[in-house]
MARTI-248149 format. One record per atom (N, C-alpha, C): residue in one letter; z, x, y. Coordinates in steps of 0.001 Angstrom, whole numbers, plus 500000, padded with zeros to 6 digits. Layout:
BEGIN
AZXY
...
//
This chain:
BEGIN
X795665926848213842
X796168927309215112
X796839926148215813
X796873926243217251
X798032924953217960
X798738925259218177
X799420924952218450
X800959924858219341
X802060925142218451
X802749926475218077
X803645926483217070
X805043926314217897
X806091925618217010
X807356925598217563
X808392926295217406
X809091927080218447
X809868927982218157
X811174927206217593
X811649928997216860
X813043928511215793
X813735928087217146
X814851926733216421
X815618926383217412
X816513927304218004
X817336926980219420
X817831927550219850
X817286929071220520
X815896929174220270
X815434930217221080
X814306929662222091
X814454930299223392
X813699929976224083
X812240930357224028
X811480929642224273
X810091929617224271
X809396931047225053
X808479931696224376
X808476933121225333
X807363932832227077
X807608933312227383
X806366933255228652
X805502933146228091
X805218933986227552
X803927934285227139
X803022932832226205
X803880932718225149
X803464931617224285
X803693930322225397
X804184930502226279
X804058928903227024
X802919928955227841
X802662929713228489
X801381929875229195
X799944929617228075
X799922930350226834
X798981930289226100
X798861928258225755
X800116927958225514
X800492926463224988
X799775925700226175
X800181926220227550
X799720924723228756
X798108925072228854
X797916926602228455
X796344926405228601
X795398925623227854
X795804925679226772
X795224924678225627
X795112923410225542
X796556922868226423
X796718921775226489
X796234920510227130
X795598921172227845
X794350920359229275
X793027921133228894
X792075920105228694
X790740920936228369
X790478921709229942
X790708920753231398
X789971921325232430
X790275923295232702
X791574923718232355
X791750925319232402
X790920926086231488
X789820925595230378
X789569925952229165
X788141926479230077
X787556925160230506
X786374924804230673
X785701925282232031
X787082925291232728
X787079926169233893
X786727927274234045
X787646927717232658
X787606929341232858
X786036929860232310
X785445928857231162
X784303929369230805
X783085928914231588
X783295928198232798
X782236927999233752
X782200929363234971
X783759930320235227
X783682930951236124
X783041931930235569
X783859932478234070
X783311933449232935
X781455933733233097
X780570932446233369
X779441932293233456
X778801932675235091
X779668932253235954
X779298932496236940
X779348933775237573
X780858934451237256
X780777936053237894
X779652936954236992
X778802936401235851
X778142937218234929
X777105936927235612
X776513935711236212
X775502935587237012
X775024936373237955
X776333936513238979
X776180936952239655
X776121938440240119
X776619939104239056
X776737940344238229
X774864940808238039
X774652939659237510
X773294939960237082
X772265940095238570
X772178939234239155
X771686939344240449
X771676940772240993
X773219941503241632
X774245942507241267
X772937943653241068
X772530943419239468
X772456944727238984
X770772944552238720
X770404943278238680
X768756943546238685
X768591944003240131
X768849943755241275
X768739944458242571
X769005945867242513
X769991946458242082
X770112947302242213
X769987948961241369
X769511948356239897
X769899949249238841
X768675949136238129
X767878950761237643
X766385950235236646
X766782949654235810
X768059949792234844
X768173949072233757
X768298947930234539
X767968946483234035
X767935945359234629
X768979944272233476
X769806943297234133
X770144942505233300
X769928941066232972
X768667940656233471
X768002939669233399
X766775940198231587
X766806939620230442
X766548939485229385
X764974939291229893
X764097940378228878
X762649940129229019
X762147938921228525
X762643938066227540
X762387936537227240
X762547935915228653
X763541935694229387
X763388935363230878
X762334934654231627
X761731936321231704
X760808936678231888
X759179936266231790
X759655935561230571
X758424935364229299
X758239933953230015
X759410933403229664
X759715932018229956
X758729931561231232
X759791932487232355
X759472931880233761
X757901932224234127
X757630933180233797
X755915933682233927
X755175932067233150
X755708931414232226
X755068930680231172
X754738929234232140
X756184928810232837
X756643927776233499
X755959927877235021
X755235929171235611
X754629929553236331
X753211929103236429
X752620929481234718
X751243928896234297
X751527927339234126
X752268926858234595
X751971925352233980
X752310924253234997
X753148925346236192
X753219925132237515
X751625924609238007
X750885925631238178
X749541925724238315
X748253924938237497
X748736924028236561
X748005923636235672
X747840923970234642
X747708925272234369
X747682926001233310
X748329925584232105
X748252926411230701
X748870926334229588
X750015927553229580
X750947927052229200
X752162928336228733
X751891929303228124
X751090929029227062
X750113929987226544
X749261931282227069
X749289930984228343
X748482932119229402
X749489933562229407
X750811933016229311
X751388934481229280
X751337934875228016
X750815935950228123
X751548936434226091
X752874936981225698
X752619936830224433
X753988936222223939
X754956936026224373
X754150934339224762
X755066932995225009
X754804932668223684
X755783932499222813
X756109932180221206
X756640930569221197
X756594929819222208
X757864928441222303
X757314927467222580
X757753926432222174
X757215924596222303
X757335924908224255
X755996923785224323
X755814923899225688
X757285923432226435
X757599922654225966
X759110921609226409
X759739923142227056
X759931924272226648
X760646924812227438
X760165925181228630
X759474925396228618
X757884926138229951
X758670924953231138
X758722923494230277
X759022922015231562
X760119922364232094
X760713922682230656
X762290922324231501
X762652923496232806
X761899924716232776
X761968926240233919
X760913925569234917
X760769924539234866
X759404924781236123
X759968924924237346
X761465924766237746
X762245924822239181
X762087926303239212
X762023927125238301
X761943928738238729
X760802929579239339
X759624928476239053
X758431928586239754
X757886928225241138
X758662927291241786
X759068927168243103
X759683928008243885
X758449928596245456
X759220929253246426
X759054928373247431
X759920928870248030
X760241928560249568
X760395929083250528
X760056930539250266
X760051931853251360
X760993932194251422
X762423931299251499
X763589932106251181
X764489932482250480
X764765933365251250
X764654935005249597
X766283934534248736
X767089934159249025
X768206933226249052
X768348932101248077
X767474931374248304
X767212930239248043
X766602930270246509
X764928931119246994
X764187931044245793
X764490932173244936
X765887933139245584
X766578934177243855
X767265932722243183
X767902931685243920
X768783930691242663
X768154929841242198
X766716929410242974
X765746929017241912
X765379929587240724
X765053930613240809
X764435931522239422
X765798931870238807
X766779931669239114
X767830931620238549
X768502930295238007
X767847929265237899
X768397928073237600
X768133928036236465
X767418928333235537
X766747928408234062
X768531928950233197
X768808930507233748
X770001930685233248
X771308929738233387
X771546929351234690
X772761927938235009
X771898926618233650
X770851926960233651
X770916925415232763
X771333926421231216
X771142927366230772
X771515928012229791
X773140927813229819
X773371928687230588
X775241928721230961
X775751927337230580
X775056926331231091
X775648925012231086
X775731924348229532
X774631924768229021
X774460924467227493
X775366924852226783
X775825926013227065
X777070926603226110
X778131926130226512
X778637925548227845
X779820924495227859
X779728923293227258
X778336922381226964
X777824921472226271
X778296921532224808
X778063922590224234
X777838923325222941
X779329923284222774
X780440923641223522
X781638924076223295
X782646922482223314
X781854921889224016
X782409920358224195
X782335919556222777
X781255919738222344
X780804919176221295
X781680920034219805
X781535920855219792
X782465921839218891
X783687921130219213
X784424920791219946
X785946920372220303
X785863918456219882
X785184918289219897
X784957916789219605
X784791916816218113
X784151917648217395
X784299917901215761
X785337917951215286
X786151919304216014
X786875920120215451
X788693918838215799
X788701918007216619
X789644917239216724
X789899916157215567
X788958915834215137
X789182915226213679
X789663915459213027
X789644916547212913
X790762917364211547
X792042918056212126
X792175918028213782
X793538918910213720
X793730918253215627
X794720918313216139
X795121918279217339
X794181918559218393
X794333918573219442
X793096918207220549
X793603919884221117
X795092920074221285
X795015921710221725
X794770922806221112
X795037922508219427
X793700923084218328
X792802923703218399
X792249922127218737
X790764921983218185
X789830923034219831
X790904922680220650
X790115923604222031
X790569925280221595
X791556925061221156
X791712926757221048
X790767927612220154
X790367926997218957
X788912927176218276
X787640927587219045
X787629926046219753
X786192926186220719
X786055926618221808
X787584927621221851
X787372928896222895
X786610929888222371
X786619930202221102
X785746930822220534
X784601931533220898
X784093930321221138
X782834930435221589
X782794930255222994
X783240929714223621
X783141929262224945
X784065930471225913
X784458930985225530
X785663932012225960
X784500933636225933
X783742933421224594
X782949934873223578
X782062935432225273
X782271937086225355
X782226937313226249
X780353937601225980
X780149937693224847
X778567937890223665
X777894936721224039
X778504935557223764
X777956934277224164
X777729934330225400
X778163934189226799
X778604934345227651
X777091935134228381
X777143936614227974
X776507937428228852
X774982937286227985
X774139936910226786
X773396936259226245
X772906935210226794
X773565933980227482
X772937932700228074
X772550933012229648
X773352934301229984
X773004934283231472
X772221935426231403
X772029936129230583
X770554937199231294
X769262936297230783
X769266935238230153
X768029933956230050
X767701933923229135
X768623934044227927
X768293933596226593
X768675932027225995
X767575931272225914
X767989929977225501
X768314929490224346
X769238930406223779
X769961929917222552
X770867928675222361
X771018928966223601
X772591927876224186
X772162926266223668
X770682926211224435
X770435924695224080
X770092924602222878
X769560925475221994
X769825925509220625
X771050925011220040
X772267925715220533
X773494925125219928
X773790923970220328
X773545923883221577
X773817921806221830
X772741921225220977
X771912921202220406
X771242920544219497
X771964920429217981
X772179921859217863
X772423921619216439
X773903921132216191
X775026921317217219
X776431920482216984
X775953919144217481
X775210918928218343
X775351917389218472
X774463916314217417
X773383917676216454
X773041916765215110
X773972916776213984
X775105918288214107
X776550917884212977
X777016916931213520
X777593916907214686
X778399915471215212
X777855914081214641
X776020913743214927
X775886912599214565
X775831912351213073
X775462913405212113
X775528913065210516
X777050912762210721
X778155913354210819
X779084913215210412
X779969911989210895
X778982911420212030
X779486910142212418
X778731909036211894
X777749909372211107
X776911908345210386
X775899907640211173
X775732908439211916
X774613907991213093
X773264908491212434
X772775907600211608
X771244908501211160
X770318908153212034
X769782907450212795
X768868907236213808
X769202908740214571
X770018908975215260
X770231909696216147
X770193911004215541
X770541911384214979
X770635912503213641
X769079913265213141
X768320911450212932
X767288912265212692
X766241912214213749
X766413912200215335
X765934912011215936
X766213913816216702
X767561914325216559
X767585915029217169
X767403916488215978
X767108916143214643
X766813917094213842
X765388917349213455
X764610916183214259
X762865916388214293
X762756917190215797
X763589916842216751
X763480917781218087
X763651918659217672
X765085919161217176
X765501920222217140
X764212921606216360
X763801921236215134
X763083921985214541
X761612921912215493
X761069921017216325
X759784921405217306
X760595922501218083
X761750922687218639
X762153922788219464
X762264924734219134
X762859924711218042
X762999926540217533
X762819926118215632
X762345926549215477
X761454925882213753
X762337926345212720
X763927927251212601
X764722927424212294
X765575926314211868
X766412925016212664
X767019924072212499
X766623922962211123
X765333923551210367
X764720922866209446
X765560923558208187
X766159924540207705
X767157924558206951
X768400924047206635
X769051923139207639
X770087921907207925
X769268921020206883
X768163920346206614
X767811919388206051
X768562919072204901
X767954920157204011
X768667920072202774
X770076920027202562
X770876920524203693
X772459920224203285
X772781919209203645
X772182918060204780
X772177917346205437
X772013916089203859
X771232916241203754
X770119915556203000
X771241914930201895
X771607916630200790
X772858916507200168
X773830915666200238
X774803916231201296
X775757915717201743
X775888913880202056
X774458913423202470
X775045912015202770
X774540911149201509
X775770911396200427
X775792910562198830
X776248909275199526
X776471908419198706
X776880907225199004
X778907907281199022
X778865908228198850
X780776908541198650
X780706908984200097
X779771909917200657
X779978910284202274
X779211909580203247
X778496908977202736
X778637907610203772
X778815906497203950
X779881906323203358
X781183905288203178
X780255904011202182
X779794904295201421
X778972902997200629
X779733903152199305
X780852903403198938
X781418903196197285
X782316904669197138
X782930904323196393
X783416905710195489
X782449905993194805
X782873907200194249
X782143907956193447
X782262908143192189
X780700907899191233
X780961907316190384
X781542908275189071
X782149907583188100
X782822908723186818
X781700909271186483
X781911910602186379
X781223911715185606
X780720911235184382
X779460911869184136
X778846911524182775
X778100912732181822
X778150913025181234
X777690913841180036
X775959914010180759
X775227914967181750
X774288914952181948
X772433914613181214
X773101914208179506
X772373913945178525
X771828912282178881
X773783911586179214
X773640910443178965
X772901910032180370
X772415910270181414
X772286909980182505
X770413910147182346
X769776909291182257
X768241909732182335
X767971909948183809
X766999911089183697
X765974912130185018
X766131910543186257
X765081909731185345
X764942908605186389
X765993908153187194
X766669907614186663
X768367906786187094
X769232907875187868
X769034909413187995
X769310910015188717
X768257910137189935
X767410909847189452
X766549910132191104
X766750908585191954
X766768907786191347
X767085906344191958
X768174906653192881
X769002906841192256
X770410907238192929
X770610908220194031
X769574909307193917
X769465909978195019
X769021909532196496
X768425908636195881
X766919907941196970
X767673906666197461
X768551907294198775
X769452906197199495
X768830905502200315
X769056904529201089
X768849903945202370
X768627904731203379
X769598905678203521
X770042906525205140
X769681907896204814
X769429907964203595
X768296909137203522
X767205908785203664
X766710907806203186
X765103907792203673
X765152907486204857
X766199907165205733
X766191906751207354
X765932907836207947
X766495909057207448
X766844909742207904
X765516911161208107
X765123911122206995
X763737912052206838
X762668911262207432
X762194909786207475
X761274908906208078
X761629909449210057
X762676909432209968
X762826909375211554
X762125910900211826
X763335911426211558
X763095913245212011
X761820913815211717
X761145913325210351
X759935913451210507
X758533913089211566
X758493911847212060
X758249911255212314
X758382911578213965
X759568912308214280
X759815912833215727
X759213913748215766
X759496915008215039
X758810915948214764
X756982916110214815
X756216914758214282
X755024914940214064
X754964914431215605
X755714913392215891
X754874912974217610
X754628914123218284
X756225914767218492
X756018915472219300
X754996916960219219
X754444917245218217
X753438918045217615
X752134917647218276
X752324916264217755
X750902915933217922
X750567915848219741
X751826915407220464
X751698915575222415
X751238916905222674
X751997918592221976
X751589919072222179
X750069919619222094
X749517918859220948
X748596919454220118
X747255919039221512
X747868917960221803
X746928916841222424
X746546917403223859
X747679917686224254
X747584918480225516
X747641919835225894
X747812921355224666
X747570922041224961
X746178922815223919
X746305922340222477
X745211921854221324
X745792923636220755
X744505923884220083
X745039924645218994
X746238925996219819
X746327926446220547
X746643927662221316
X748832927308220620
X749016925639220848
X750240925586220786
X750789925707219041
X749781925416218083
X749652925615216908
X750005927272216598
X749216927900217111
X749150929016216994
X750215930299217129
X750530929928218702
X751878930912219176
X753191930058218789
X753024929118218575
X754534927765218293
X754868927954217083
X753963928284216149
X754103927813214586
X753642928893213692
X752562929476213971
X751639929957212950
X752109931817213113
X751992932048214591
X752590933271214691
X753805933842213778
X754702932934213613
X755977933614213282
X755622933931211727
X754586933447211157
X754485933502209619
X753802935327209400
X753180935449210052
X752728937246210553
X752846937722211264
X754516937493211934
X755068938318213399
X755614939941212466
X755413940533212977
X755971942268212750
X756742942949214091
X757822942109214938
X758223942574216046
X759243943323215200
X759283944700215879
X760269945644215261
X761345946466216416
X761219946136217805
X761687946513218484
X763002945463218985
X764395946053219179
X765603945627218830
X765824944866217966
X765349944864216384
X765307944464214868
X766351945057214416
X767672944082214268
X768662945061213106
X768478944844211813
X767078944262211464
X766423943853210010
X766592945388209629
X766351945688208237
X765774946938207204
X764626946846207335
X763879945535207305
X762655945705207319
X762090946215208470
X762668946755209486
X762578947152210765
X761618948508211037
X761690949499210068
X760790950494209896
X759406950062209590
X759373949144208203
X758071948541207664
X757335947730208684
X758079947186209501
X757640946304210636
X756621947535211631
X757422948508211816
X756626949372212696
X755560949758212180
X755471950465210601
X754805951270210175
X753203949709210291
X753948948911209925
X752928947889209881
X752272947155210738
X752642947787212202
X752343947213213431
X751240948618213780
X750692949486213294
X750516950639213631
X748869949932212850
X748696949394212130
X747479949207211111
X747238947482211911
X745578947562211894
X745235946033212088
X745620945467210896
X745680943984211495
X746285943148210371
X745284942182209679
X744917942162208509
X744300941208207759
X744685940573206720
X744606939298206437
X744913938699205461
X745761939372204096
X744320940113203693
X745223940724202233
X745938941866203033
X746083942154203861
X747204943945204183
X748027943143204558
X748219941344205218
X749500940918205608
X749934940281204036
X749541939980203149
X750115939828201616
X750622940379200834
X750169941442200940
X750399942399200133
X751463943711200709
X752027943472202180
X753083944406202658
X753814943572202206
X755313944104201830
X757079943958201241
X757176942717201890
X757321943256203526
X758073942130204460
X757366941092204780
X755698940654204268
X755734939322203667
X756212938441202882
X756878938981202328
X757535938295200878
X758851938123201512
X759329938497202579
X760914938547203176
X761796937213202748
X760692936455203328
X761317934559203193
X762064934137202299
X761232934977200480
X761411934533199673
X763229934134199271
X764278935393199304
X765175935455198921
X766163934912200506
X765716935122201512
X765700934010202399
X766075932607202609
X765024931743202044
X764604930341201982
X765466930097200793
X765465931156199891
X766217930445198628
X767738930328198639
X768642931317198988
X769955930907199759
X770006930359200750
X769444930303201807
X769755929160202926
X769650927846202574
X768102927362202025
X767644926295202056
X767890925354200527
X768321926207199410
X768668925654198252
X769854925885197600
X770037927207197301
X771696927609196432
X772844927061197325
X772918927324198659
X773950927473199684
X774315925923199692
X773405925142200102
X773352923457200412
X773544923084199137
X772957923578197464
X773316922695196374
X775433922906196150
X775207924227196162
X776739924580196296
X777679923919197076
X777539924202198265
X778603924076199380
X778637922419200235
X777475921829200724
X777340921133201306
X778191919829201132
X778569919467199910
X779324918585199703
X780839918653200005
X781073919984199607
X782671920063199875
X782834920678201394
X782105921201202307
X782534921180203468
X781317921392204416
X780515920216204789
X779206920480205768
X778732921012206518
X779931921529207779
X779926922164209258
X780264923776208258
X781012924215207707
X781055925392206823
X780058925767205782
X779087925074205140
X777882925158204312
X776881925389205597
X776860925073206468
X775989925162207894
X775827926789208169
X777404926712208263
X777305927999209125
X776865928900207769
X777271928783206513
X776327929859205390
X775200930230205738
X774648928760205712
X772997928695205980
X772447929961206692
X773251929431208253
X772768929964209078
X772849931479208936
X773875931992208404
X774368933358208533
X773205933975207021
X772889933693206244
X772558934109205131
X770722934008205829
X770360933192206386
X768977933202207335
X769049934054207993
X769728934417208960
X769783935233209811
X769744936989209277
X770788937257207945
X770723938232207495
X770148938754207034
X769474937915206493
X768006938154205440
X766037937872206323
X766884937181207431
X765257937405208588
X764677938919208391
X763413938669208546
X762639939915208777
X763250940307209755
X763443939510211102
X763868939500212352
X765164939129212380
X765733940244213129
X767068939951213358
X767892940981214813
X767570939592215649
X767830940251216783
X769451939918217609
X769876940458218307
X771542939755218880
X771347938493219197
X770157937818220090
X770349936878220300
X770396935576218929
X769911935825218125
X770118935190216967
X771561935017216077
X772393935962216641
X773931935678216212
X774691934532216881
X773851934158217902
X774692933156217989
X774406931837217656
X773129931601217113
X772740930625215932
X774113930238214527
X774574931104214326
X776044931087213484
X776552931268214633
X777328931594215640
X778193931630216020
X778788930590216807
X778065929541217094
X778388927964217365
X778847927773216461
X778669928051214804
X779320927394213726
X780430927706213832
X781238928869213757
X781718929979213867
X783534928639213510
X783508928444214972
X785205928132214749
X784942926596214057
X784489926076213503
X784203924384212398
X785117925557211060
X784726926659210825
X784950927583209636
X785869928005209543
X786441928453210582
X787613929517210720
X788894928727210700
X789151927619210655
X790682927169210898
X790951927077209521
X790496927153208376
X790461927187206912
X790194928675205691
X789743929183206960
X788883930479205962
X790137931517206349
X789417932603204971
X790111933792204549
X790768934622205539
X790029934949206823
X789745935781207647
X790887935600208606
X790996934327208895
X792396933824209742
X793868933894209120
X793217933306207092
X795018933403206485
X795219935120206442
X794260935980206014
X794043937391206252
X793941938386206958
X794872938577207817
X794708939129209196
X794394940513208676
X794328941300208167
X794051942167207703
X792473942583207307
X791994941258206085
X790830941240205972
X789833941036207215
X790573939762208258
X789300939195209238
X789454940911210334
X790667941093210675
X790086942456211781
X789399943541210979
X789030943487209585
X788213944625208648
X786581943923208569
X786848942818208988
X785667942225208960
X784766942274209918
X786199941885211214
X785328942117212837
X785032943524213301
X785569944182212781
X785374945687213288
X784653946765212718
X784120945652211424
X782926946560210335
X781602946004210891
X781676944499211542
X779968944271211923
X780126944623213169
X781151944941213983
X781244945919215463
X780386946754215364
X781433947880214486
X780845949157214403
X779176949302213886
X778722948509212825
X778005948265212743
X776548948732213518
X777014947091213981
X776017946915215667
X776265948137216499
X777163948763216788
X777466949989217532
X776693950757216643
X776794951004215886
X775622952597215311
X774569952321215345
X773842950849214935
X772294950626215054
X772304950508216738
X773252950003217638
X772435950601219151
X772435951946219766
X773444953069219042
X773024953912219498
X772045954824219145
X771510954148217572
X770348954869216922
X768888954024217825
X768800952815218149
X768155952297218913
X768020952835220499
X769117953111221200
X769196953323222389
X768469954762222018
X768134955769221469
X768005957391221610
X766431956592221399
X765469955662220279
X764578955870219928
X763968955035221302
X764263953794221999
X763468952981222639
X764086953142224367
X764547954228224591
X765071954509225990
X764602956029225870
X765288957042224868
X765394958502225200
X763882958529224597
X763140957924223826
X762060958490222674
X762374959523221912
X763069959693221121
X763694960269220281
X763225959606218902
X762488959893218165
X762633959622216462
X763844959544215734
X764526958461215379
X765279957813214938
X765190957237213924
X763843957038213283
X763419955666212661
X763780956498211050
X764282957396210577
X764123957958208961
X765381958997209998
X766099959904209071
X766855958401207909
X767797957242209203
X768546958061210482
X769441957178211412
X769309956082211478
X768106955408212027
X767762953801212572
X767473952993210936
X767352953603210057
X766957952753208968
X768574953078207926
X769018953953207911
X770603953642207147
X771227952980208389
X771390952782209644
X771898951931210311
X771870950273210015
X770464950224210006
X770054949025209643
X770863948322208369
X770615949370207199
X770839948653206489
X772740948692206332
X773323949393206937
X774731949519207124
X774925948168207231
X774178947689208534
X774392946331209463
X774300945022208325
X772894945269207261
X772828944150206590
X773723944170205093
X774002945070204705
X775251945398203883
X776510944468203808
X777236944943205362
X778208944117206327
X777801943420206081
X776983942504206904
X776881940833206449
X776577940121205566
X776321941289204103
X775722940483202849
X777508939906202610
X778532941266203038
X780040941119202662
X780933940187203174
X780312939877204779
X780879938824205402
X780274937373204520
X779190937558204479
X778512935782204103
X778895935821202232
X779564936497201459
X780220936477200261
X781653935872200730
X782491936325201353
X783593935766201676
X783876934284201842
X782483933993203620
X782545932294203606
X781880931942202413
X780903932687201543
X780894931143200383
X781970930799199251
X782568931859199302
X783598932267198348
X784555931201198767
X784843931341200543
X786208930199200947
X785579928657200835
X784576928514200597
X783448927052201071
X783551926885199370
X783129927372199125
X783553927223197224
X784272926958196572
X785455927393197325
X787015927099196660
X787341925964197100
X787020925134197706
X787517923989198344
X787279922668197535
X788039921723197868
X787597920784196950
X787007919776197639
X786170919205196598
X784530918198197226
X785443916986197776
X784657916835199340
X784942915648200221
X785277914265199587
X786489913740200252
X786494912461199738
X785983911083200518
//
């Protein structure tokens, strides 16, 4: 994308010049996606006052009730399901403060979302600082309008979903691998995983990716007949400097900060932080398949062998194995920020759980991918693409909206061929990016 130049002798259209000066100054970009945030705010205010449907997000909710208990002394833990490292409970504690006025203390309890909102301009900054390396600065912003522009993104960070600071974590740990910053890298990839326990599939591509050819220590050496190369002398070779810097650190962040929580809230943060998600069965707004089994299985107490022996224990399996191994042995070398976003998208598709707010876990990746991929040289293919996981999502919410608003039975066959419509689509979308991540040739 950028700034194309018209054939000579024709004048430049309105239209394309206006699009050109917007690009051209980050402040109109950044502007527009700070107001974008603010009339949604205020929208929200708007319509939780006035409307039963409410547009303030029951996580919110979760949150600020959590940041409430801890106001008071308490553990975060006091609300249930509070599922999250205490660190977030800290960072909302301004929403737990009144002051009697009514004014005042709605933009208090509203400050949790402005620090959300703000994250995704963070998130979009950082995306534009990547994405300039490889192409022009009015480019690289027109990309990371993408996201910063996405009206999904957008109305997600302000009803109080904290995905946002998710994505400033995880571009500003692509930014530092790719700047060779391993201190920092693995400082913010041991946060990151205390932080939402997801970001621990980056490792392995991470891990991959920094050979001694990508982090500037030698060329790379001539190919050899895998006979002539002994097991040993290949693992030597694996076992870099700035990889072991790199797992020592993040590890190492990771356990402190475990162990602060452990210390100060003791087993309770183990439990809802970590241990929960391994026998969670939430099936309500799930565009998983496993979304029925989830119910049927939320209906029966849960014990050991009945949680082993149901399907959607085993979910991880085919899971963990494309995200965390095929995807990263494949891809990671020939394009990192694009093997990322696989990851992410092939996790996400294959979660037991798979809720909207989790699309935008890939969708920070989103434009690192697109200035190269199929979908952009294919205008044809990418609007068959965007308008198949649309529709998609459109049939599983209106099979959702009849079962968890009207009570309507939905769940056989509507809500479950929906479902799997939805994961179909994205088995077709995440074939494409590995297909374009594949074809590429390995980093020099």
């Amino acid at each position: 994308m950028g700034s194309h130049s018209e054939p000579s002798g024709r004048a430049p259209s309105s239209a394309t010049s206006l699009f050109s000066s917007f690009f051209s100054r980050p402040i109109p970009l950044y502007l527009s996606a700070a107001l974008l945030r603010l009339v949604l705010l205020l929208y929200g205010l708007w319509q939780d006052a006035n409307s039963p449907v409410k547009y303030t997000d029951i996580d919110y909710l979760v949150f600020t009730d959590a940041a409430r208990f801890v106001s008071h002394g308490q553990g975060p833990y006091e609300r249930e399901t509070y599922r999250y490292t205490p660190i977030l409970a800290w960072l909302l504690l301004p929403t737990a403060h009144k002051t009697g006025h009514a004014l005042l203390d709605a933009a208090l309890f509203s400050s949790g979302k402005v620090l959300f909102a703000a994250a995704d301009l963070v998130a979009g900054r950082l995306i534009e600082r990547i994405l300039v390396k490889s192409m022009d600065a009015a480019a690289a912003r027109e990309f990371a309008a993408i996201w910063l522009l996405n009206p999904m993104v957008a109305t997600i960070s302000t009803r109080g979903s904290s995905e946002g600071l998710l994505g400033v974590l995880v571009m500003a740990l692509l930014s530092a691998v790719m700047a060779r910053r391993i201190t920092l890298a693995g400082l913010l990839l041991g946060f990151a995983v205390h932080f939402k326990i997801y970001p621990f599939i980056y490792a392995p591509a991470i891990v991959w990716w920094m050979d001694r050819e990508n982090m500037g220590n030698g060329r790379p050496e001539a190919k050899k007949p895998s006979a002539a190369v002994p097991l040993l002398s290949k693992l030597t070779s694996f076992i870099t400097p700035a990889r072991l810097q790199l797992a020592a650190i993040s590890l190492a962040t990771f356990l402190a900060l475990n162990m602060a929580m452990f210390t100060i809230y003791g087993p309770p943060f183990l439990q809802h932080t970590y241990l929960h998600h391994v026998t969670r069965i939430d099936h309500r707004h799930n565009f998983s398949p496993y979304n029925t089994q989830l119910y049927l299985a939320s209906a029966f107490p849960a014990t050991l062998f009945s949680s082993l022996s149901r399907i959607e224990s085993v979910a991880f399996l085919p899971q963990l194995a494309l995200s965390c191994v095929l995807i990263p042995l494949v891809l990671a070398k020939k394009d990192l920020p694009a093997a990322m976003l696989a990851q992410t998208f092939a996790f996400v598709t294959f979660n037991k759980v798979c809720t909207s707010q989790y699309f935008l876990w890939y969708m920070v990746l989103l434009p690192l991918y697109l200035p190269r991929s199929s979908f952009l040289g294919n205008k044809i293919l990418g609007t068959t693409a965007l308008a198949l996981w649309v529709a998609a999502q459109g049939l599983w919410l209106q099979q959702g909206y009849q079962l968890e608003f009207l009570g309507t039975s939905t769940f056989l066959p509507g809500l479950w061929l929906a479902s799997l419509g939805f994961f179909l689509v994205n088995c077709w979308i995440l074939g494409i990016i590995i297909g374009d991540v594949g074809r590429r040739q390995f980093a020099i």
